[in-house]
PDB file with one MODEL, atoms N, CA, C and O in Angstrom:
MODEL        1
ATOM      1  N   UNK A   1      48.641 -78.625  -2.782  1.00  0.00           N
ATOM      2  CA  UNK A   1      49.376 -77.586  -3.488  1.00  0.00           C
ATOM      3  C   UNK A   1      48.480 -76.365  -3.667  1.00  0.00           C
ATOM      4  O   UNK A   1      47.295 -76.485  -3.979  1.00  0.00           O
ATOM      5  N   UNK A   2      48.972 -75.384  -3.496  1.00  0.00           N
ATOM      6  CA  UNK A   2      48.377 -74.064  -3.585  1.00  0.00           C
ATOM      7  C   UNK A   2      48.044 -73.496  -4.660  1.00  0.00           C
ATOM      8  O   UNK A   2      49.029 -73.355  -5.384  1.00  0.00           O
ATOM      9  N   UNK A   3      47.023 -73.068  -5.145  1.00  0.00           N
ATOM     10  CA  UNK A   3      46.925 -72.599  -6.728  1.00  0.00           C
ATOM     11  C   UNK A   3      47.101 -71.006  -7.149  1.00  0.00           C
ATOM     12  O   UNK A   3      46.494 -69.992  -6.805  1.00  0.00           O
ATOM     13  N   UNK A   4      48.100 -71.223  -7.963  1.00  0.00           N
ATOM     14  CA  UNK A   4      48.237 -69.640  -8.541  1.00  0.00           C
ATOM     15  C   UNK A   4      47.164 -68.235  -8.372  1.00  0.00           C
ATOM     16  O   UNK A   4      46.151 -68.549  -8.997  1.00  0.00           O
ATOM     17  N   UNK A   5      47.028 -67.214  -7.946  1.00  0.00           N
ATOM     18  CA  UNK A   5      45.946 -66.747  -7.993  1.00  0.00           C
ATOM     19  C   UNK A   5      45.798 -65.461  -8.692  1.00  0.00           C
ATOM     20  O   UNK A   5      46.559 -64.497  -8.628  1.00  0.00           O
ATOM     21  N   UNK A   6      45.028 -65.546  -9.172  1.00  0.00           N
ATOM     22  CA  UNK A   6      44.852 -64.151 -10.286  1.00  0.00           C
ATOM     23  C   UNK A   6      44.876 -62.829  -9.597  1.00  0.00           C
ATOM     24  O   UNK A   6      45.612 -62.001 -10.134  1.00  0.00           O
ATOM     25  N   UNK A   7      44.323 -62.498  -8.675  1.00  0.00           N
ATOM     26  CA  UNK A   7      44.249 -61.517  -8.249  1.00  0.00           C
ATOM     27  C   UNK A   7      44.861 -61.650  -6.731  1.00  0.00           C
ATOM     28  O   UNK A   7      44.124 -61.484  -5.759  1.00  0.00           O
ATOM     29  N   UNK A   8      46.525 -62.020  -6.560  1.00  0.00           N
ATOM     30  CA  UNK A   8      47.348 -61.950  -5.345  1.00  0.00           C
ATOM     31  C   UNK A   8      47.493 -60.827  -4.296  1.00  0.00           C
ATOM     32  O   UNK A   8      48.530 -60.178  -4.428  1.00  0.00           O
ATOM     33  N   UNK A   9      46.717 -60.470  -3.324  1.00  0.00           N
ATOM     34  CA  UNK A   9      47.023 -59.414  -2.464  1.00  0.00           C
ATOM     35  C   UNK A   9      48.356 -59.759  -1.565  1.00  0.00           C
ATOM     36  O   UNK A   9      48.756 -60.806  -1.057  1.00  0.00           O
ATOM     37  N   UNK A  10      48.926 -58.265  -1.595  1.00  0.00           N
ATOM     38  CA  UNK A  10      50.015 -58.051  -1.002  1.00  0.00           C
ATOM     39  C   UNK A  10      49.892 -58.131   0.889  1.00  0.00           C
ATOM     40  O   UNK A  10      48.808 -58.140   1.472  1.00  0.00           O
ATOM     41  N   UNK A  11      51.234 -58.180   1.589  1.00  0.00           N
ATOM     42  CA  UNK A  11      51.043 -58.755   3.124  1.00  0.00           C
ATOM     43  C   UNK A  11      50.392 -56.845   3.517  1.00  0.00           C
ATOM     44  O   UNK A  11      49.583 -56.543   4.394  1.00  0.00           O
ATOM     45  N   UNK A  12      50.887 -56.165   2.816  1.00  0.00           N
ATOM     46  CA  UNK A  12      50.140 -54.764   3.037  1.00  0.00           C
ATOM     47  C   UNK A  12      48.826 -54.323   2.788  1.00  0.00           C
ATOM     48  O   UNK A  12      48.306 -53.334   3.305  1.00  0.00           O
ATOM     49  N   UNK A  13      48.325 -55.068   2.002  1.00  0.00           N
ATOM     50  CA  UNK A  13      46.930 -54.372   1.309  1.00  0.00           C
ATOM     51  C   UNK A  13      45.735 -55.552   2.348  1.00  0.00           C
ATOM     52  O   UNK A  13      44.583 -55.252   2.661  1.00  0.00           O
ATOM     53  N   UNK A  14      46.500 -56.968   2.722  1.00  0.00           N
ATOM     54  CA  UNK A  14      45.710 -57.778   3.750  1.00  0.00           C
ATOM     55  C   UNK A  14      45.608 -57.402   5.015  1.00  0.00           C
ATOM     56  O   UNK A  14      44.831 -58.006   5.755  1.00  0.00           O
ATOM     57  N   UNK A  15      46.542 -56.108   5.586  1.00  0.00           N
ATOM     58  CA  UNK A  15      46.866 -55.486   6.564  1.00  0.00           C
ATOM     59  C   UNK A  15      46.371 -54.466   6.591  1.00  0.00           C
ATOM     60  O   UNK A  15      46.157 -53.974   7.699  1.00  0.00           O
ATOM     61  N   UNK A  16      45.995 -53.747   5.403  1.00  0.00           N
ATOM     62  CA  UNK A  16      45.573 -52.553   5.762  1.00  0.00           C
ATOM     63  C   UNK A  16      43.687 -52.569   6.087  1.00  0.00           C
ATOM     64  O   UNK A  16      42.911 -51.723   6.531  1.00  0.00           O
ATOM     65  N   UNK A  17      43.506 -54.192   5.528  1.00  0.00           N
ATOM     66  CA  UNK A  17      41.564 -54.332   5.252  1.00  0.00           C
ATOM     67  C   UNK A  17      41.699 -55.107   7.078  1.00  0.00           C
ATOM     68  O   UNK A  17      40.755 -55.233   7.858  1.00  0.00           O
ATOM     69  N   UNK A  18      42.681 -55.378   7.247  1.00  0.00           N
ATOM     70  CA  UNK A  18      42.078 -56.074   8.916  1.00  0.00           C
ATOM     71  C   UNK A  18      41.824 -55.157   9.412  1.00  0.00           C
ATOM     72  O   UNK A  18      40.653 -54.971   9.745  1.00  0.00           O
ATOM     73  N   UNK A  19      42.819 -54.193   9.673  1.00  0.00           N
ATOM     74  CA  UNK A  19      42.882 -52.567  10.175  1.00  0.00           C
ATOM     75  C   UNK A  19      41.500 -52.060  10.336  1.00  0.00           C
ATOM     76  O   UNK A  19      40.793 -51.792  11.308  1.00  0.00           O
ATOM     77  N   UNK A  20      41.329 -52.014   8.784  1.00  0.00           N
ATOM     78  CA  UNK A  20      39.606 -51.458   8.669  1.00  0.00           C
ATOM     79  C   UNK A  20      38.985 -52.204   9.441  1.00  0.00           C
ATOM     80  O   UNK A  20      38.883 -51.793  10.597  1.00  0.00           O
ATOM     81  N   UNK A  21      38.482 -53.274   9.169  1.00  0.00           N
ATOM     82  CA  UNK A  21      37.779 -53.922   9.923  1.00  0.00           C
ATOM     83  C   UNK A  21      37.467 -53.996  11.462  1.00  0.00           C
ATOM     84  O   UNK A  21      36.377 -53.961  12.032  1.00  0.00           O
ATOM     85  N   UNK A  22      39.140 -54.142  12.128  1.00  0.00           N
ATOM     86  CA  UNK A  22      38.837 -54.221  13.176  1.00  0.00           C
ATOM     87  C   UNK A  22      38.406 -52.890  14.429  1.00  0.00           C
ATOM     88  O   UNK A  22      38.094 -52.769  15.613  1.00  0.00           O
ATOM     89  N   UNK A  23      38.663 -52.048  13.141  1.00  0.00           N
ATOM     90  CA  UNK A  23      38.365 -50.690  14.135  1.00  0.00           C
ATOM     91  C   UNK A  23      37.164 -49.655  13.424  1.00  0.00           C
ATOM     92  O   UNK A  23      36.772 -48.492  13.521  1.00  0.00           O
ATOM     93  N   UNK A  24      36.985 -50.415  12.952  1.00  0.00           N
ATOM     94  CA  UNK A  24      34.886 -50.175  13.057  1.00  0.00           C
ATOM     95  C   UNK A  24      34.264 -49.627  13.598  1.00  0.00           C
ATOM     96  O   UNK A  24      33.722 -50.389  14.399  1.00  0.00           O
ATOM     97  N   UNK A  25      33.853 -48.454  13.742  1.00  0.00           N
ATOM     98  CA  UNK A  25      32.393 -48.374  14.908  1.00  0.00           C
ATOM     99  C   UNK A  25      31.791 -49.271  14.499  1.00  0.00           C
ATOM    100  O   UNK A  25      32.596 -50.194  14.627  1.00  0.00           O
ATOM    101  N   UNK A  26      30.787 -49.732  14.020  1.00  0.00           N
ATOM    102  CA  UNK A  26      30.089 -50.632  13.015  1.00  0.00           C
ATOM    103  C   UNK A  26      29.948 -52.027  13.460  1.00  0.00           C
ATOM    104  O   UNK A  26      31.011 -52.606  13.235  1.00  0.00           O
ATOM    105  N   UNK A  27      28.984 -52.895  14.057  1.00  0.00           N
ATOM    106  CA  UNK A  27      29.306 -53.995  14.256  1.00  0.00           C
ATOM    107  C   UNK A  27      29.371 -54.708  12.649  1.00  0.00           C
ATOM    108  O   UNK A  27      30.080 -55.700  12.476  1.00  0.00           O
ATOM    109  N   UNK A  28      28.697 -54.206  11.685  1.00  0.00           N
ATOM    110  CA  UNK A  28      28.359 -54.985  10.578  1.00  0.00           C
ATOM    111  C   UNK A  28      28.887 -53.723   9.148  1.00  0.00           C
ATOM    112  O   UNK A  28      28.064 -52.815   9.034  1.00  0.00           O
ATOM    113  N   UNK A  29      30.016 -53.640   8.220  1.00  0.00           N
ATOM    114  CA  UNK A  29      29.585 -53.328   7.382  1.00  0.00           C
ATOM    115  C   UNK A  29      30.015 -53.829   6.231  1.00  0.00           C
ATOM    116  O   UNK A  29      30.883 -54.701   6.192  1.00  0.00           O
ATOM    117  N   UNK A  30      29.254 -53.155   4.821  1.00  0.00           N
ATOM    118  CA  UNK A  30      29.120 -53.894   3.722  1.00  0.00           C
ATOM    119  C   UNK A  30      29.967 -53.741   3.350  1.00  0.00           C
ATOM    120  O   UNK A  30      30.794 -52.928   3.762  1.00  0.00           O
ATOM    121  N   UNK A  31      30.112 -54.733   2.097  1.00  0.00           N
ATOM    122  CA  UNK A  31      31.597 -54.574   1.241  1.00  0.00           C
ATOM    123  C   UNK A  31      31.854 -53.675   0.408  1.00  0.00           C
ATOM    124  O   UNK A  31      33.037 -53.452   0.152  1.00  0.00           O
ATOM    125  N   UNK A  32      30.619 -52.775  -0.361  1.00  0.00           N
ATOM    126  CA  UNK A  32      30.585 -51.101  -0.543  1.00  0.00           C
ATOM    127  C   UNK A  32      31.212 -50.148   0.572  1.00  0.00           C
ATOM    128  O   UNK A  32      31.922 -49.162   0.375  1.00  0.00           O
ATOM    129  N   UNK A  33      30.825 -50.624   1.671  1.00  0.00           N
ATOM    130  CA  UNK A  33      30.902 -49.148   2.575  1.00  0.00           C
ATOM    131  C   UNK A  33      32.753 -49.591   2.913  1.00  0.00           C
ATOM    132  O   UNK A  33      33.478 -48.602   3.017  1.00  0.00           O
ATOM    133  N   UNK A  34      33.263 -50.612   3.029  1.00  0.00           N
ATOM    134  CA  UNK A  34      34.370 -51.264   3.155  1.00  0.00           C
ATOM    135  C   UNK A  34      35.373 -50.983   2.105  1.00  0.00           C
ATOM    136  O   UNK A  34      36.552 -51.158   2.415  1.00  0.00           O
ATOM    137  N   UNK A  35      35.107 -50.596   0.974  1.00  0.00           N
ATOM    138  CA  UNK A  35      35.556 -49.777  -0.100  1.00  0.00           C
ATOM    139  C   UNK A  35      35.966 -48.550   0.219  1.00  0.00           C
ATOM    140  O   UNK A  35      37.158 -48.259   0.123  1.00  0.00           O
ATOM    141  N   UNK A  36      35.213 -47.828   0.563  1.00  0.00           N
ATOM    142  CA  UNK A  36      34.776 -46.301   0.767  1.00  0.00           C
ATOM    143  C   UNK A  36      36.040 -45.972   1.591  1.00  0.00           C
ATOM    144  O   UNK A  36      36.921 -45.151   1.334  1.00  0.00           O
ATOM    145  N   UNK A  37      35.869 -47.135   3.052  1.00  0.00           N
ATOM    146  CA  UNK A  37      36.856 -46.678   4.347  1.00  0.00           C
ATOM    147  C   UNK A  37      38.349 -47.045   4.361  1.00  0.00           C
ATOM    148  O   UNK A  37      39.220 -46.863   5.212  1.00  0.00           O
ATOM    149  N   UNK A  38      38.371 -47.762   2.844  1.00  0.00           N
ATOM    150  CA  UNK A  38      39.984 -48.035   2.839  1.00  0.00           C
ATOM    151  C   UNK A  38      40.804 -46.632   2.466  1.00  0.00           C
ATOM    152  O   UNK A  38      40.346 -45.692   1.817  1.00  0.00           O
ATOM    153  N   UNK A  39      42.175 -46.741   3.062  1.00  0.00           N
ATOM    154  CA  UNK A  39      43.029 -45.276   2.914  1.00  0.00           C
ATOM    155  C   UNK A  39      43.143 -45.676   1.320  1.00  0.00           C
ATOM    156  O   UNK A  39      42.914 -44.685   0.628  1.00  0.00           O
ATOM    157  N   UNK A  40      43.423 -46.813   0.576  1.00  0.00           N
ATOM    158  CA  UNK A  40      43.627 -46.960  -0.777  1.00  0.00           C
ATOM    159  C   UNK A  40      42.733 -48.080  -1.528  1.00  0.00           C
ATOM    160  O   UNK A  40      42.257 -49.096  -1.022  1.00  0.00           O
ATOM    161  N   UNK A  41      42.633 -47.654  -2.808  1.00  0.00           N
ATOM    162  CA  UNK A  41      41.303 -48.151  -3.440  1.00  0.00           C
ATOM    163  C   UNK A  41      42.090 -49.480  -3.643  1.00  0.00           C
ATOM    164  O   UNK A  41      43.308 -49.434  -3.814  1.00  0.00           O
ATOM    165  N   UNK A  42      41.483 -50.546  -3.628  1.00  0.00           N
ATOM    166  CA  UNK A  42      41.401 -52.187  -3.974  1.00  0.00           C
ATOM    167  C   UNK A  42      40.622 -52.649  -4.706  1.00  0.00           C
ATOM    168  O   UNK A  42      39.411 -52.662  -4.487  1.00  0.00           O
ATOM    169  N   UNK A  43      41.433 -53.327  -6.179  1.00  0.00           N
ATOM    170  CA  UNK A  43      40.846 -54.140  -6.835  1.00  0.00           C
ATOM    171  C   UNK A  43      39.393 -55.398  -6.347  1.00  0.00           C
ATOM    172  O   UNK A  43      39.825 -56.348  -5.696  1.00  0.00           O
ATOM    173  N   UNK A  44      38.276 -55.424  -6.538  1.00  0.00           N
ATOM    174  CA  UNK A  44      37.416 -55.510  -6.278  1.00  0.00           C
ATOM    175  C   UNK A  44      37.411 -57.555  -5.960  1.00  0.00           C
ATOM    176  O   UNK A  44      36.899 -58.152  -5.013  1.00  0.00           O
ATOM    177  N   UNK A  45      38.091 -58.070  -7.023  1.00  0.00           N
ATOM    178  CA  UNK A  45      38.707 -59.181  -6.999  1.00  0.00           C
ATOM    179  C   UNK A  45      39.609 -59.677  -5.948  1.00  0.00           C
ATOM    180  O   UNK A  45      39.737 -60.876  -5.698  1.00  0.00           O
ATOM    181  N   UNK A  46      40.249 -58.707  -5.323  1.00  0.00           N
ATOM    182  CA  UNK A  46      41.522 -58.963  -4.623  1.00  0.00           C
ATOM    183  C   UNK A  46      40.859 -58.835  -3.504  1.00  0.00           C
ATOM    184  O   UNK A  46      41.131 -59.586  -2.567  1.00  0.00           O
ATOM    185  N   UNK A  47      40.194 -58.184  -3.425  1.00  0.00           N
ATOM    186  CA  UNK A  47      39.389 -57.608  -2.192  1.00  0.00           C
ATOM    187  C   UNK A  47      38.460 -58.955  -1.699  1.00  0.00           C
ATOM    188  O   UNK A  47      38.510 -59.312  -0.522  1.00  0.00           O
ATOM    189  N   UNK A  48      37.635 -59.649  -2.662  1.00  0.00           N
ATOM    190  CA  UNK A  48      37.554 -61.165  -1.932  1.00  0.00           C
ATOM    191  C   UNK A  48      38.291 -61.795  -1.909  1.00  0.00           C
ATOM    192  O   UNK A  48      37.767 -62.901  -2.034  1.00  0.00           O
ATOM    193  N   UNK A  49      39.392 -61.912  -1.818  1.00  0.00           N
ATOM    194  CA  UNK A  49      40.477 -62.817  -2.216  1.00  0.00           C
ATOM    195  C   UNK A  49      40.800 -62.717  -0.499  1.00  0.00           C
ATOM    196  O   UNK A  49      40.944 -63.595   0.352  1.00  0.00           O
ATOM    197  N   UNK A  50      40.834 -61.337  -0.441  1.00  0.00           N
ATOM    198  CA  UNK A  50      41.610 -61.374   1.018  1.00  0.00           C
ATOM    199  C   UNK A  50      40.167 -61.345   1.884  1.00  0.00           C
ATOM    200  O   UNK A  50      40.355 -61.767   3.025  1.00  0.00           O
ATOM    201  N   UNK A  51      38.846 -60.974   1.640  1.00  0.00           N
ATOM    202  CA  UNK A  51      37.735 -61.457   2.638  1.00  0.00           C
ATOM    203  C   UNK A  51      37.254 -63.158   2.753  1.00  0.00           C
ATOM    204  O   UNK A  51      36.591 -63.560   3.710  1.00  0.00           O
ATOM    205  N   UNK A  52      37.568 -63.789   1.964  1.00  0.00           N
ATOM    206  CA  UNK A  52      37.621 -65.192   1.555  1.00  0.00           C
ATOM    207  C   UNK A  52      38.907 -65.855   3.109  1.00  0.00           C
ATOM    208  O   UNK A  52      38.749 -66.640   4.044  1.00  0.00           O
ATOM    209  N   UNK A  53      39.947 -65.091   2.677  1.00  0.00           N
ATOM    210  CA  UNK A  53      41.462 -65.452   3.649  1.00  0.00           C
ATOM    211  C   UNK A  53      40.603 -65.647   5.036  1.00  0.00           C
ATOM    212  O   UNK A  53      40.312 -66.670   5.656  1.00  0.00           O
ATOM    213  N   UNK A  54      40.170 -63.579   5.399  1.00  0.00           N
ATOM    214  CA  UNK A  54      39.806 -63.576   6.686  1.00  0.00           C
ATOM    215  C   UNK A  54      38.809 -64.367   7.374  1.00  0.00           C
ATOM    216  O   UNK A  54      38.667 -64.593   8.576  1.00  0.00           O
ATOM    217  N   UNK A  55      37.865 -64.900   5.930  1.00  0.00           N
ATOM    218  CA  UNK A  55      37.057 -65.751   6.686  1.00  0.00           C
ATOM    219  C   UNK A  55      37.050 -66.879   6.928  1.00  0.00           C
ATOM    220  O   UNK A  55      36.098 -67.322   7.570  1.00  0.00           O
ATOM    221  N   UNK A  56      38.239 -67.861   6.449  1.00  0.00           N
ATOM    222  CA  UNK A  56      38.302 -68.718   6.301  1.00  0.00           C
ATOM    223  C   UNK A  56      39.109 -69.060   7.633  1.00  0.00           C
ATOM    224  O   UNK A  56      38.918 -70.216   8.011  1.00  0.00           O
ATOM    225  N   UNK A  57      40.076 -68.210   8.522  1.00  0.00           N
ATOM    226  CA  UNK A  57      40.809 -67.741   9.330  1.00  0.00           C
ATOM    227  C   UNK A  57      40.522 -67.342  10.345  1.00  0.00           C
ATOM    228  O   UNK A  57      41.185 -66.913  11.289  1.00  0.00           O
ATOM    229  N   UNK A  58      38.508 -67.604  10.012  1.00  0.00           N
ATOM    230  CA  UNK A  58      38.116 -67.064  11.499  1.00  0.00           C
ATOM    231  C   UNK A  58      38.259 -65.800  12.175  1.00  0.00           C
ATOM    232  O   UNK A  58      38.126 -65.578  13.379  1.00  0.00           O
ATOM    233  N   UNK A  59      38.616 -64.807  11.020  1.00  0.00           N
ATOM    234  CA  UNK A  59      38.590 -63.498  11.907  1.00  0.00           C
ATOM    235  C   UNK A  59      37.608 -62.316  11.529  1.00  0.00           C
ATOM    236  O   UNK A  59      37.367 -61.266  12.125  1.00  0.00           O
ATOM    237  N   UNK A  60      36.955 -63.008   9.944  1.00  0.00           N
ATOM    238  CA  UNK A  60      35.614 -62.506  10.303  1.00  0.00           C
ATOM    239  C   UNK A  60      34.205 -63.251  10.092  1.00  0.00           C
ATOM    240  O   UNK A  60      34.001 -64.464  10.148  1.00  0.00           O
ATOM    241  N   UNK A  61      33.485 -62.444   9.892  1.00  0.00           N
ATOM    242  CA  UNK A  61      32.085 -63.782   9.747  1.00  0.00           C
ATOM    243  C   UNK A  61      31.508 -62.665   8.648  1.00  0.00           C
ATOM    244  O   UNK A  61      31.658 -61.450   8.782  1.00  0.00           O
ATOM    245  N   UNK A  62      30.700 -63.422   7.344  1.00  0.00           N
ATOM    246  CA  UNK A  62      30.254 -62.820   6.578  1.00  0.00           C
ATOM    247  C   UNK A  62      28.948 -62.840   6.191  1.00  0.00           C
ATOM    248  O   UNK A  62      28.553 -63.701   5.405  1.00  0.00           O
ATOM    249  N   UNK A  63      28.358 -62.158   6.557  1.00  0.00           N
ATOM    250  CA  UNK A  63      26.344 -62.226   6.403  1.00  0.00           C
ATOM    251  C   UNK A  63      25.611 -62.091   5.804  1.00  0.00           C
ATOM    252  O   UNK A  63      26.028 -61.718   4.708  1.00  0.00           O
ATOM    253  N   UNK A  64      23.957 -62.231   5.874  1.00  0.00           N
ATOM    254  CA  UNK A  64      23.347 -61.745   4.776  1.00  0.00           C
ATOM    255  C   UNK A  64      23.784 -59.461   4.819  1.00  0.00           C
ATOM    256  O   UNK A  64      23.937 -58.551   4.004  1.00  0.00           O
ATOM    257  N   UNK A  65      23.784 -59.628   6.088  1.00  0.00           N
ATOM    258  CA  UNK A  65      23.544 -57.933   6.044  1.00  0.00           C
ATOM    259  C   UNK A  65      25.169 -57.117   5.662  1.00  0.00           C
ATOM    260  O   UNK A  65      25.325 -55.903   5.534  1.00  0.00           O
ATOM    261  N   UNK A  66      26.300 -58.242   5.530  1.00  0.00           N
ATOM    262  CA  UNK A  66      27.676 -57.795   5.792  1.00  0.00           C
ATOM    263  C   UNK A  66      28.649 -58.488   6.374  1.00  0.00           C
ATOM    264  O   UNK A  66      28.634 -59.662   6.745  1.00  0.00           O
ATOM    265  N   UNK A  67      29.742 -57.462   6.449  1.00  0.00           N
ATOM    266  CA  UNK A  67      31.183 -58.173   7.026  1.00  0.00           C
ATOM    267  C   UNK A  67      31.458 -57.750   8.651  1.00  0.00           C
ATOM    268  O   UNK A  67      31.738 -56.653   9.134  1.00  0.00           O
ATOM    269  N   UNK A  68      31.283 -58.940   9.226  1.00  0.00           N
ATOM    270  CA  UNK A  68      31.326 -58.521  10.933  1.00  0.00           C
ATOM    271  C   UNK A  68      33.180 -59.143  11.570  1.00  0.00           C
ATOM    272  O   UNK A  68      33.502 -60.286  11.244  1.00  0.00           O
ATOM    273  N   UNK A  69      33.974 -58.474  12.237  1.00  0.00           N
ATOM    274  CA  UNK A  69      35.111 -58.640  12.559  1.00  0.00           C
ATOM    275  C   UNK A  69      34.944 -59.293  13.877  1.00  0.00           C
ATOM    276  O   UNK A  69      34.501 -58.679  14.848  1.00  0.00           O
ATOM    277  N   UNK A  70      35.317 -60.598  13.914  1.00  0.00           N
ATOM    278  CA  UNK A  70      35.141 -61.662  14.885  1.00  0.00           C
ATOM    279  C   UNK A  70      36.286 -62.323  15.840  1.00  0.00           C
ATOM    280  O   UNK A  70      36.030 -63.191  16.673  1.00  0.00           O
ATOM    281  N   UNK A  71      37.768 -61.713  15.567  1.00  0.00           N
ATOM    282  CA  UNK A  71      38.609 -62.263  16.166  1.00  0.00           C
ATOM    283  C   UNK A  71      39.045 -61.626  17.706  1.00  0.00           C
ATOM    284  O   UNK A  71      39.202 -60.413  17.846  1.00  0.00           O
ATOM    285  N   UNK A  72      39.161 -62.261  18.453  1.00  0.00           N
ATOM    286  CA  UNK A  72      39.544 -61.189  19.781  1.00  0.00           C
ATOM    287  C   UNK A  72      40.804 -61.846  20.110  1.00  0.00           C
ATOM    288  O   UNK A  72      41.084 -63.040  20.009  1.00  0.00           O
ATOM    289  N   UNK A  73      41.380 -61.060  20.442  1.00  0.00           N
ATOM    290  CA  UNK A  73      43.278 -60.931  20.919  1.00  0.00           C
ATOM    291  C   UNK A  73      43.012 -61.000  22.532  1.00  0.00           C
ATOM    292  O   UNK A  73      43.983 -61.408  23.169  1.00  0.00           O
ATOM    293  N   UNK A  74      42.100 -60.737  23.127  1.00  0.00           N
ATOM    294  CA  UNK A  74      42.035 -60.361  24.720  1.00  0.00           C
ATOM    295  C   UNK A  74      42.953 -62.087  25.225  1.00  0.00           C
ATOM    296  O   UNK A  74      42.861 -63.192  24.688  1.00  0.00           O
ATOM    297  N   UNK A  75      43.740 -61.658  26.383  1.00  0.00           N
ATOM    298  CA  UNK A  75      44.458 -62.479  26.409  1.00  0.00           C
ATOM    299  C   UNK A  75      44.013 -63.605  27.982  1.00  0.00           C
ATOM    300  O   UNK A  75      44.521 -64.562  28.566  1.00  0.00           O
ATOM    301  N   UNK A  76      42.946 -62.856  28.093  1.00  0.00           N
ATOM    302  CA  UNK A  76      42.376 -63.371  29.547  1.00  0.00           C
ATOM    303  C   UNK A  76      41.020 -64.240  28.878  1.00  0.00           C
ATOM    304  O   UNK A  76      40.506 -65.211  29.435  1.00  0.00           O
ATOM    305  N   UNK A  77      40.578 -63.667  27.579  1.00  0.00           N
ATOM    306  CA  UNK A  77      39.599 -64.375  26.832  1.00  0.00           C
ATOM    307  C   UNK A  77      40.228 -65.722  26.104  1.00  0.00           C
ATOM    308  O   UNK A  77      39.604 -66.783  26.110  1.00  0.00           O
ATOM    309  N   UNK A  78      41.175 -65.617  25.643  1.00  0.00           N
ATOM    310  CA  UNK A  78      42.234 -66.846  25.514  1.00  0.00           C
ATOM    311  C   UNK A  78      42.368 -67.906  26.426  1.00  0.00           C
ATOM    312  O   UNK A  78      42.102 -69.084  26.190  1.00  0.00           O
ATOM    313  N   UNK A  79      42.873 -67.346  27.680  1.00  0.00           N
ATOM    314  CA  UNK A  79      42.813 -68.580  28.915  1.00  0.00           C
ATOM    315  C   UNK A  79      41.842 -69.189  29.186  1.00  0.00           C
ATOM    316  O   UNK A  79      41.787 -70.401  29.395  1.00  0.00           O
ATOM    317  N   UNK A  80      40.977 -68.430  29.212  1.00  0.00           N
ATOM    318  CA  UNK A  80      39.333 -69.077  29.443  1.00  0.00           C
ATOM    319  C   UNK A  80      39.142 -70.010  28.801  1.00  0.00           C
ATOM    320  O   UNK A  80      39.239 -71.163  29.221  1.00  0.00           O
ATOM    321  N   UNK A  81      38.789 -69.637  27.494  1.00  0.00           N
ATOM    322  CA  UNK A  81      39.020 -70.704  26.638  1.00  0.00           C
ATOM    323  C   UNK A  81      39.708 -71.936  26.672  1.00  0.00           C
ATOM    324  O   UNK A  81      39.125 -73.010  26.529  1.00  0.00           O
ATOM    325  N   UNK A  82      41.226 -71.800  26.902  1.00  0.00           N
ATOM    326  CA  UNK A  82      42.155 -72.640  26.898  1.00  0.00           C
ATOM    327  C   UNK A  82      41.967 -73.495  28.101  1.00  0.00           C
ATOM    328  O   UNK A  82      42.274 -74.687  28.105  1.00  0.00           O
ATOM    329  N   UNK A  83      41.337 -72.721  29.367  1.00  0.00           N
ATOM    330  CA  UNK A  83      41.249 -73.584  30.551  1.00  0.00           C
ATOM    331  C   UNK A  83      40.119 -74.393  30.677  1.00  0.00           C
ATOM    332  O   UNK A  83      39.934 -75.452  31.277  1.00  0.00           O
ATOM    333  N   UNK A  84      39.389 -73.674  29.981  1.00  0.00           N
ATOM    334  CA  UNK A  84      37.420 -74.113  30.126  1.00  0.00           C
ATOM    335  C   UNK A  84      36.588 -74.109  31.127  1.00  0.00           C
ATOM    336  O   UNK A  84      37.170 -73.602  32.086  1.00  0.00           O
ATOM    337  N   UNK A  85      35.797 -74.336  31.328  1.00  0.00           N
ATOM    338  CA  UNK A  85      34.790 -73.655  32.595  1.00  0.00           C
ATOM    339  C   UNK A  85      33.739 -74.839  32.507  1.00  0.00           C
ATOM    340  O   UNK A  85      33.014 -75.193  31.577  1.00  0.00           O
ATOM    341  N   UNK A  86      33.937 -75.432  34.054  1.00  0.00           N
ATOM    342  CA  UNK A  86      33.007 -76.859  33.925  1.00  0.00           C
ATOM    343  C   UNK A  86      31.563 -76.373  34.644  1.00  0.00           C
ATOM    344  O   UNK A  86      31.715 -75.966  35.796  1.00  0.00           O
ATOM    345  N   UNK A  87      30.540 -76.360  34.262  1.00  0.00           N
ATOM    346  CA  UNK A  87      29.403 -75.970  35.024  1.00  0.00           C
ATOM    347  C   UNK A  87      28.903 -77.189  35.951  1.00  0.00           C
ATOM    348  O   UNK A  87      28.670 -78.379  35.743  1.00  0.00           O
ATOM    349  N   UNK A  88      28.843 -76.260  37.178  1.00  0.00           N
ATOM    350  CA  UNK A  88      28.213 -77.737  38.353  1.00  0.00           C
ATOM    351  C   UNK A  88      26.980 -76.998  38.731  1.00  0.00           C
ATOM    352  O   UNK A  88      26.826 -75.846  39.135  1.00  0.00           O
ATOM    353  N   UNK A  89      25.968 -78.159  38.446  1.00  0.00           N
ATOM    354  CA  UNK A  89      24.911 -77.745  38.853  1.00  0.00           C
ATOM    355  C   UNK A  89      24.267 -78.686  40.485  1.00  0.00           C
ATOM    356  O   UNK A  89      24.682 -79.797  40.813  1.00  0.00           O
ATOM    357  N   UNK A  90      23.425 -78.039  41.113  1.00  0.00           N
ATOM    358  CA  UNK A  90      23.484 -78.628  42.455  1.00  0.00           C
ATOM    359  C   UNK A  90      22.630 -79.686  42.982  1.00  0.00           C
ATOM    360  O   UNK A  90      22.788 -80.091  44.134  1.00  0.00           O
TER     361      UNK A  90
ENDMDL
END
């Protein structure tokens, strides 16, 4: 069962921090500077609430230096994956 959460982000405000994220110059940034680049300010609470989601979701990775955006959509990077790649050595 899912537990009530104090600080509930909306399907918009979790949409608008992927956004950020994924279009970064930045391979790495902090959760200050991640503040800064949102179009609207976010409760600071809510704001892990939904970096907690993304990371838990695998779409980002969170470091000593920051928040790095880790998910790729490429759809040829998918197959690969999905097909796998057997190494023969000779």
């Amino acid at each position: 069962m899912l537990q009530k959460l104090k600080h509930a982000p909306t399907l918009n405000t979790i949409r608008m921090v992927e956004e950020t994220l994924k279009n970064m110059d930045e391979s790495v940034i902090t959760i200050a500077e991640l503040k800064r680049r949102l179009p609207k300010q976010v409760n600071h609470n809510t704001l892990k609430t939904i970096l907690e989601y993304l990371d838990e979701s695998n779409k980002i990775l969170i470091g000593i230096k920051g928040i790095t955006w880790i998910q790729n959509d490429n759809p040829r990077l998918r197959k690969a994956i999905a097909n796998g790649w057997v190494w023969k050595s000779k």
